[in-house]
N, C-alpha and C positions, 0 to 999 in steps of 0.2 A: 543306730544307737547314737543318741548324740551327747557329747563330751560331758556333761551333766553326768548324764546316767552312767558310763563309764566311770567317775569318779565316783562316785556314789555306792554303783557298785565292788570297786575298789576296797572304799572303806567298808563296805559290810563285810567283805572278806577279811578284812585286818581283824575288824570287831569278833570275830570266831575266830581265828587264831588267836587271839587275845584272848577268847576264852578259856582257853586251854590253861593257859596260865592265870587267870585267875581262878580254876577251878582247883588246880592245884592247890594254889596257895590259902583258900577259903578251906580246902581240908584241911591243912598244917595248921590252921591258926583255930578251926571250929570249937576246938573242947581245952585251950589256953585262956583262962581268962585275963592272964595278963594284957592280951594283945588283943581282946576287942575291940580297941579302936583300931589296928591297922586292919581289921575283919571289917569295921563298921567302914573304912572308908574304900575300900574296894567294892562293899555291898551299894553305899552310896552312889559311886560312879556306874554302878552298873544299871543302879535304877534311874539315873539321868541320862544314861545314852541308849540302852537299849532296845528302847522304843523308837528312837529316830532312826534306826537301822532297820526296825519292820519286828523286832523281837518282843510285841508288848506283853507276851506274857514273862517272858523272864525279868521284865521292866516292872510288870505287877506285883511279881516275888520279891525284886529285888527293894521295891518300896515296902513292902510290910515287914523285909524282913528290916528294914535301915531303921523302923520306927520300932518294931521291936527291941534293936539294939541301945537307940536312942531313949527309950523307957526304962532300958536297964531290965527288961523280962526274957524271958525264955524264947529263943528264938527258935521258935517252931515251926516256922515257916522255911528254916534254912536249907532240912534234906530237898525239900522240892526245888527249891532252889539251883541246890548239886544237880540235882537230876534234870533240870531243864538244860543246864550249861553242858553235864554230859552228853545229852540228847542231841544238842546242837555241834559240839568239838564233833561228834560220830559222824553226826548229816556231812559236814564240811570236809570232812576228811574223806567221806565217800563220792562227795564231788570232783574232789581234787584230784 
């Protein structure tokens, strides 16, 4: 394995730990409408990193749901959303 890939896979393990907390906090904040923007900007970063960690579909959700938010519409796309980040907090915690 060389030092690249090590690193790299480092940070994909940060990135799901990190999920966890943002999955959290995307449910405290989902049905506030005061605080769609701190929703919209964790939505944001998720669908610009996501995908460079190998995560494209939570990266997929995470861009329809940031343009949904960004429209000011229903974001509907957000349980699947939940549920991919859950999906993954699980996996990684079963690797761990």
């Amino acid at each position: 394995m060389t030092h690249l890939t090590t690193v790299l896979d480092d940070l994909k393990r940060r990135f799901a730990a990190r999920a966890g907390s943002d999955l959290t906090r995307l449910r405290s904040l989902q049905d506030d409408p005061e605080r769609q923007e701190d929703l919209r900007l964790i939505v944001h970063r998720l669908a610009g990193s996501a995908g460079f960690f190998g995560y494209g579909a939570i990266g997929d959700l995470a861009n329809e749901v940031d343009a949904q938010l960004a429209d000011n519409v229903p974001t509907k796309t957000l349980p699947a959303l939940l549920q991919a980040l859950e999906e993954l907090v699980l996996a990684a915690q079963s690797a761990s």
